[in-house]
Steps between C-alpha positions, in 0.01 A plus 500: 500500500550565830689214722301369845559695810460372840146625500392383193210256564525108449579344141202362307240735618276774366644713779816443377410605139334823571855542721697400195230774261514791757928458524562430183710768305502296147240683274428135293377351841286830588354418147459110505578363816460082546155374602401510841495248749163474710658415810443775735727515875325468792598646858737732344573814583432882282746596274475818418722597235573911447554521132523278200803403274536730187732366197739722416331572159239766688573765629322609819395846593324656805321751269194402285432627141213689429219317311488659175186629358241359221695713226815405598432148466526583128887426529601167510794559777217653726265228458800253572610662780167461629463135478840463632376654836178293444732183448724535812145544689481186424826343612405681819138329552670191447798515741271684751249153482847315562553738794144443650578105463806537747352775702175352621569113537225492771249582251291215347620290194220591289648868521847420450457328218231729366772758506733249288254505230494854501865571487519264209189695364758843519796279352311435179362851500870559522578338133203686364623859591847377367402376219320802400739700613700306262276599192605837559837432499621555883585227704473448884747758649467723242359758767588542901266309712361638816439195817180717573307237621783316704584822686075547641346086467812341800344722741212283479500389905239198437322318199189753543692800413711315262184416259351893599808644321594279247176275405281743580677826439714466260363226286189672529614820398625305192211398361423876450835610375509171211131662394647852484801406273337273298319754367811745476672208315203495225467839442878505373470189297667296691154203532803222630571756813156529564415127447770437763335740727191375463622130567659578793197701663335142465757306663577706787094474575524168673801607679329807659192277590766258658633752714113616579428186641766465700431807686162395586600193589717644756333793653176267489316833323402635197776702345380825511711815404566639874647162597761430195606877536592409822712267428712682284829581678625891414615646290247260274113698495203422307625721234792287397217184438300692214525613134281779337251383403432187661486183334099435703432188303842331541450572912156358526614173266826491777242508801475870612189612594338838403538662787862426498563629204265830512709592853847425317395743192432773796784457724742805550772555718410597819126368491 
């Protein structure tokens, strides 16, 4: 793991873990890192790290692959490369919640350590992917990983937009894309894919509605689609945040409201 720097934040607290998670470049810690401490800094300043460690065993790119259609899923090596993108999502989420932790001490300790539970939330959905991905006989690395989310969710200039692209956005858009291949995954036979799908479209419910409520809280509002879109810094748009179709039931249990949701179906650049 990676050794203390100068601005690594005092010894014993959860600031100093998610420092320890976000720097760390030993793929065992990303996977199972030591329980948290609860003790949160006060008076510190934002640390706003640029990037995350990678262990050597992946292999980062700048380019993305192509998600493969329902037919292709037939072959195992698609389908695995598929959860392999789906599984280093994952890591992502997690050190991104790590990032938020250091970047927004000012922010209430409810939220901080709401975003703790979350990232541990992505670090057991982590083990899931893996160990599916393991069924298939590929192992984590097997593909080139692309830091997608790291190089759009730092840009985040406050907590606001940070839960607008990530909670919100991203999250949100998930629930839609886990309903979407869950149903690819059973039409090639493959019911423990889809299961998996399925499982994690329920668990990332609560973390949406987390991020929801945090919004509101702080713009003192209802979150309605013109104000989260305008929190999203560019390049992000409404049309990164959705999958086709859209997973309506898993929004409304998460907290959006109808209106929400009809306006983010209709969206198009430009309107």
């Amino acid at each position: 793991m990676t050794a203390p720097s100068m601005g690594a934040p005092p010894a014993g607290t959860l600031d100093r873990w998610a420092w320890e998670y976000l720097t760390s470049t030993d793929l065992v810690y990303k996977r199972a890192p030591p329980p948290p401490p609860r003790e949160l800094t006060t008076g510190s300043a934002p640390l706003r790290l640029t990037h995350a460690g990678r262990p050597p065993e992946l292999q980062v790119t700048t380019r993305g692959r192509k998600s493969p259609g329902p037919e292709a899923l037939r072959a195992p090596e698609r389908r695995a490369a598929l959860l392999h993108t789906f599984l280093h999502h994952e890591l992502q989420a997690a050190e991104l919640m790590c990032w938020a932790i250091l970047a927004f001490p000012e922010t209430p300790e409810a939220f901080r350590l709401g975003l703790l539970g979350v990232a541990r939330d992505e670090i057991r959905h982590l083990a899931l992917y893996e160990a599916h991905l393991g069924a298939l006989g590929y192992g984590y690395g097997a593909f080139p990983v692309r830091d997608w989310f790291w190089e759009r969710i730092p840009q985040a200039a406050s907590p606001v937009a940070f839960v607008a692209a990530l909670g919100i956005g991203l999250e949100g858009a998930n629930l839609d894309h886990t309903a979407r291949f869950a149903a690819r995954f059973r039409a090639v036979g493959d019911e423990a894919g889809a299961a998996l799908q399925e499982r994690i479209c329920e668990e990332e419910v609560p973390h949406v509605r987390f991020a929801l409520s945090w919004f509101a809280r702080w713009t003192a509002t209802e979150t309605s689609f013109k104000g989260w879109s305008a929190e999203l810094t560019p390049p992000l748009s409404p049309l990164l945040m959705r999958g086709a179709p859209l997973n309506r039931e898993a929004r409304l249990l998460a907290g959006f409201s109808p209106a929400f949701i009809d306006e983010l179906a209709q969206w198009s650049p430009g309107s």
